[in-house]
N, C-alpha and C positions, 0 to 999 in steps of 0.2 A: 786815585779814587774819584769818580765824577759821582756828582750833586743830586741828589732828587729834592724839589724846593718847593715846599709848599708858599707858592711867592703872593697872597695875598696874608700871611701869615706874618711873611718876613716884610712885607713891605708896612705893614701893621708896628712892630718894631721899629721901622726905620723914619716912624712918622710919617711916612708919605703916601700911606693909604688914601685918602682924601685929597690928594693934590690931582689934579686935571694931566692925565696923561702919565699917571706911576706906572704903569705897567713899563712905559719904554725906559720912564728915570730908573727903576729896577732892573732892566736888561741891561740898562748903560752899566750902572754900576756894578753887577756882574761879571760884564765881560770885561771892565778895567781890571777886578782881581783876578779875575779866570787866567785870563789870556797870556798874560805875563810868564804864570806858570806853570802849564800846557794842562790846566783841567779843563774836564766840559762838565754840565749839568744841563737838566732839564726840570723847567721852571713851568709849574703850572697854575695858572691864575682859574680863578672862578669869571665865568662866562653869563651871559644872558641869552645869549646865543643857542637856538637849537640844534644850531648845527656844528659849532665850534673850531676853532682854528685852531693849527699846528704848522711849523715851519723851523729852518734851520736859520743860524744867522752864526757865524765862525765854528764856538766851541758849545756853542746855545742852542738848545733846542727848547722851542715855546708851544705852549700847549695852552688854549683856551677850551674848556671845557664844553663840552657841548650840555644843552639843560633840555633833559630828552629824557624817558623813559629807565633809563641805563643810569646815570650820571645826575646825578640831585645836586653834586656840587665839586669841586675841583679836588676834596677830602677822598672823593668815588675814584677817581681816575686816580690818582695817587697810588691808594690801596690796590689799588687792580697792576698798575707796573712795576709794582711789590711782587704782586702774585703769579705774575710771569714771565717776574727777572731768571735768567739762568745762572746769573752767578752773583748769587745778593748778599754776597761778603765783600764783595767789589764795590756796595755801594756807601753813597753816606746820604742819611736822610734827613733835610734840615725842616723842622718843626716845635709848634709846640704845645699843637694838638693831641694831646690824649691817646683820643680813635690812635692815629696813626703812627705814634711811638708805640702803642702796644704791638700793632702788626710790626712795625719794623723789627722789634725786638722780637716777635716769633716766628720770623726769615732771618734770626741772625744778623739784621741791617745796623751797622753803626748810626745813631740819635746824635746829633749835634743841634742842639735849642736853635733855634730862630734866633734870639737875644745874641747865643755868644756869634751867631754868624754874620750877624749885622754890625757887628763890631769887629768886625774883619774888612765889612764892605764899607765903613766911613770912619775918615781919620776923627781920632778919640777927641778931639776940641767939638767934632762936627757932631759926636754920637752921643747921646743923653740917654741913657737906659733907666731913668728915674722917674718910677712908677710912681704915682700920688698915693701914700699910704695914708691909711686914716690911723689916729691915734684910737687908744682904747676907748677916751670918753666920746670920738666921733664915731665910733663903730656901735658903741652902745648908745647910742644916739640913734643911728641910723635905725641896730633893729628893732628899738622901741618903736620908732614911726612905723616902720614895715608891717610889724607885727599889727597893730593899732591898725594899721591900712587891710590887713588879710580878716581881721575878726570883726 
């Protein structure tokens, strides 16, 4: 089954959203688990680019969105190779965006969370999936301030 990736998504997961040049450290480490065992995916990042890039690299195909008229964000082109996959029981969509788990799941596309696929893509010492949760008295902390801030 090859990958549809929402890869600013996954790379958001894998921490390394913010690091100078993720896009390529997230192709690297795709194509380390890909390759081995003969899947492909196509990994589409968000673009600033009007015009956007696309290119093959072994079992990877990379797509920069283009930010044009058509395409608001890399969620747009996602949704669209959804809608004109022909055979989208074939695919698996890794996200974990909302928007596009609901289209997955109304083409029938298997959903695999960004989270669990990122712990696929980095050995478990390297991967930290430990969201900062707030206890109850900081959450009700918070939307006292919040609230206090909006009135």
């Amino acid at each position: 089954m090859p990958y549809l990736i929402d890869a600013n998504n996954l790379a958001g997961k894998l921490k390394i959203l913010n690091n100078p040049g993720f896009d390529q450290e997230l192709i690297s480490l795709a194509k380390t688990y890909l390759t081995p065992r003969g899947k492909k995916a196509i990994l589409v990042f968000d673009s600033n680019d009007p015009l956007g890039d696309r290119y093959t690299e072994d079992n990877i195909t990379v797509i920069y969105t283009p930010r044009d008229a058509v395409y608001e964000n890399a969620d747009d082109k996602i949704i669209e190779l959804m809608e004109n996959e022909k055979k989208p029981e074939d695919w698996v969509v890794v996200s974990d965006d909302m928007r596009i788990i609901d289209e997955a799941q109304h083409y029938d596309i298997e959903v695999m969370l960004a989270g669990d696929f990122a712990k696929k893509l980095m050995p478990e010492e390297e991967f930290d999936d430990d969201d900062e949760e707030f206890s109850g008295e900081s959450a009700e902390a918070l939307n006292s301030e919040l609230l206090d801030e909006w009135n």
